[in-house]
C-alpha positions in Angstrom: 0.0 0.0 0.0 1.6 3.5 -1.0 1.7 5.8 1.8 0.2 9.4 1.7 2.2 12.0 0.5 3.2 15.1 2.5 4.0 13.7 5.8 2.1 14.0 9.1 -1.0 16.2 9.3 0.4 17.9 12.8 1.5 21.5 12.6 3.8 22.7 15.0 2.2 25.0 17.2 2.3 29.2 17.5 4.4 30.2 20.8 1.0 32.3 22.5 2.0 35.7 22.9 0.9 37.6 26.1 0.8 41.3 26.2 3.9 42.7 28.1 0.6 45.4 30.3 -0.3 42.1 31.0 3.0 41.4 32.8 3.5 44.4 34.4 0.2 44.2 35.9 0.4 40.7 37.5 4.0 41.8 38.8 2.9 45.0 40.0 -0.2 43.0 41.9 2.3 40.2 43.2 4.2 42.5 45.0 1.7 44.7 46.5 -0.1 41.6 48.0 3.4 41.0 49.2 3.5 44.4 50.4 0.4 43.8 52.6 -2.5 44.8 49.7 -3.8 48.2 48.1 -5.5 49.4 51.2 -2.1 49.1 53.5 0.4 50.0 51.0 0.5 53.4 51.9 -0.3 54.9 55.0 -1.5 58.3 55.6 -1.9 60.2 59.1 -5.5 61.6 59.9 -6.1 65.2 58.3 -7.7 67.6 61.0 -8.6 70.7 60.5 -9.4 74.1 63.0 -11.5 72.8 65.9 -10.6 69.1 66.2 -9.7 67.5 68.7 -6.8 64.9 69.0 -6.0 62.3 72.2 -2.3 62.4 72.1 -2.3 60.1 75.6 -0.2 62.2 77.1 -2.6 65.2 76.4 -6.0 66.0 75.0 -6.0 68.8 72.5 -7.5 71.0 70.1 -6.5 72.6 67.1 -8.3 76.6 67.5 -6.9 78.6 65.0 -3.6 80.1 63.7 -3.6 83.9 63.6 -1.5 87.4 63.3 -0.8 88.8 66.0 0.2 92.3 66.2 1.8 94.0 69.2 2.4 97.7 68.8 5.7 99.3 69.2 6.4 99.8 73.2 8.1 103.5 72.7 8.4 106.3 70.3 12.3 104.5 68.6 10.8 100.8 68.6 8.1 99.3 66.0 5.4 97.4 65.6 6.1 93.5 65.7 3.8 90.7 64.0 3.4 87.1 64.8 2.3 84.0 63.4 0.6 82.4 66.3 -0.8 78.6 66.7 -3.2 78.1 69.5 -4.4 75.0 71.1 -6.3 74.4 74.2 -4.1 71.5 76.0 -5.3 69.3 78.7 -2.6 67.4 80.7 -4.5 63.9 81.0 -1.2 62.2 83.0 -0.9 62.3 86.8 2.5 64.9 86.9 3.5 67.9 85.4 5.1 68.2 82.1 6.3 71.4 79.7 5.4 73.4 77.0 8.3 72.9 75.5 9.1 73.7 71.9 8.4 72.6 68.5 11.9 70.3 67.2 14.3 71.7 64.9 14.4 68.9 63.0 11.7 65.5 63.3 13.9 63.0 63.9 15.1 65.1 67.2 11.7 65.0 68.8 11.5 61.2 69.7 13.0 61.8 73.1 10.5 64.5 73.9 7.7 64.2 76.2 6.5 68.3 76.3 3.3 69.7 74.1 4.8 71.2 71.6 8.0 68.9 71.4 5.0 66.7 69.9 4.4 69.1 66.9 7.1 67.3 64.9 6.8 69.0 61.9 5.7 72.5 61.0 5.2 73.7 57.5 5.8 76.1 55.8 9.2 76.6 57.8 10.3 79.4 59.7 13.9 81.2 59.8 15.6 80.4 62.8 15.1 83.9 64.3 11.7 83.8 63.6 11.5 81.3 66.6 9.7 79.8 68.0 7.9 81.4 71.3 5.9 78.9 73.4 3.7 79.1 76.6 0.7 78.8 78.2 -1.7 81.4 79.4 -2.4 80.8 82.9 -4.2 83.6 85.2 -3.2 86.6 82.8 0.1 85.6 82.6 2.5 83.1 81.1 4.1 79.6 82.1 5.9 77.0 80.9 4.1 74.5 82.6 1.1 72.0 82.2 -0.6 71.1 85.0 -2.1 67.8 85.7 -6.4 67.6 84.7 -6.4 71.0 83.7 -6.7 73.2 80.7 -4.7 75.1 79.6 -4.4 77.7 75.9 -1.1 77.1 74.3 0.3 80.0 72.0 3.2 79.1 70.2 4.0 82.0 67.6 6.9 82.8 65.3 7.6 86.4 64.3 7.4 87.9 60.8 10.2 90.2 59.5 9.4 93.6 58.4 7.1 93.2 55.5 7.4 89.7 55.4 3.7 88.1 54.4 2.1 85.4 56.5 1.2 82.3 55.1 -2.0 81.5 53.7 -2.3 78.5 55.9 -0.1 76.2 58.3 0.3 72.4 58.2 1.4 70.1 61.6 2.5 66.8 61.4 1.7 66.1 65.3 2.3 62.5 67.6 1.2 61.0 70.5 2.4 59.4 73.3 2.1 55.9 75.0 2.5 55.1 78.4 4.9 51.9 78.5 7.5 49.9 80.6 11.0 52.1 80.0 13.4 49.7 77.8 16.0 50.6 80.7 14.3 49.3 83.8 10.6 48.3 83.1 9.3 50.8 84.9 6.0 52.2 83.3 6.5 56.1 81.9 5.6 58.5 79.4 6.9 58.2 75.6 6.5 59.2 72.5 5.4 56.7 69.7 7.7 55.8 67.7 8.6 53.7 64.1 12.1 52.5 63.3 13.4 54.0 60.5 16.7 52.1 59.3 18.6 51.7 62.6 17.2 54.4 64.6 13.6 55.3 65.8 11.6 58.5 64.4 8.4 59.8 65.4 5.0 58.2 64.3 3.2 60.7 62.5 -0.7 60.5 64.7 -2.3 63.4 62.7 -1.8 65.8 60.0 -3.6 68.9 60.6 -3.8 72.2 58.5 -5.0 75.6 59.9 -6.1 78.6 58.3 -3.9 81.7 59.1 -6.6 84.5 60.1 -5.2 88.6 60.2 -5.7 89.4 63.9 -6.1 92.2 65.7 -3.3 94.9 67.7 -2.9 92.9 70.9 
């Protein structure tokens, strides 16, 4: 019997080509699964805005206003100065005293701090370094630097403005909290601020992101 001509019937098969978006987008969803999913991949602190209120632990407070200040000149040779104030009514919610303080020079120096405005780890847009800052409580007409245990107290903290300089529009905070938590040292239960490690050292976690509008104020 003669054999069909042309040899076998099978054709090799076409390699299936898949489109490279394809690719990218299983990759891309492989390693944000790995990552911990969509929803965790990026974190964001709370946005607050004037009158909210944050638990810090350490302290209760809310976010008033920011405003300019302007004190008139004290003699006929001086001038006039204005201010960039942030107030916040602070309540000490611990069992001792702590300070005002003052805002860090830099975030990653405020991890170590346990005072109000140590906790305001970030303030934008940034000051010169004479500008400030100023920052104290109002307590019985006059000024301290302390916070009293349970109570209440309005917190100014306030850069000044060079001649002719323009406030800004608005002010941003990055602010954190505190946790009360055995002391790596000897156990003993204190106040600290919460931190994240960053690399080898710790930083500051960021609790809440709050923006203020800056209102014109009046002569004090």
């Amino acid at each position: 019997m003669t054999e069909p001509t042309g040899g076998s019937t099978d054709r090799p098969r076409r390699p299936v080509v898949v489109p490279a978006i394809a690719l990218v987008a299983a990759t891309a969803l492989g390693i944000t699964a790995l990552l911990g999913g969509l929803s965790e991949a990026t974190e964001e602190p709370d946005p607050l805005g004037q009158g909210a209120v944050l638990d810090q632990g350490l302290y209760s407070t809310k976010f008033v206003e920011s405003r300019v200040k302007v004190e008139p000149p004290e003699n006929d040779w001086d001038e006039e100065k204005r201010f960039v104030e942030l107030v916040f009514d602070v309540t000490n919610q611990a069992d001792d005293t702590f300070s005002v303080g003052a805002p860090p020079v830099r975030p990653e120096q405020a991890h170590l701090a346990t005072s109000f405005a140590g906790s305001l780890i970030k303030i934008s847009p940034a000051f010169d370094k004479e500008a400030g800052p100023f920052a104290y409580a109002l307590s019985k007409g006059g000024e301290t630097g302390q916070l009293f245990p349970g109570v209440t107290s309005q917190v100014v903290v306030r850069y000044e403005l060079k001649n002719g300089q323009q406030p800004p529009e608005k002010i941003t905070m990055d602010v954190a909290a505190f946790e009360f938590a055995p002391d790596f040292n000897n156990n003993l239960p204190r106040w600290t601020m919460v931190t994240k490690e960053v690399g080898d050292k710790f930083a500051p976690e960021v609790k809440a992101r709050v923006t203020l509008p800056v209102k014109e104020g009046d002569p004090a």
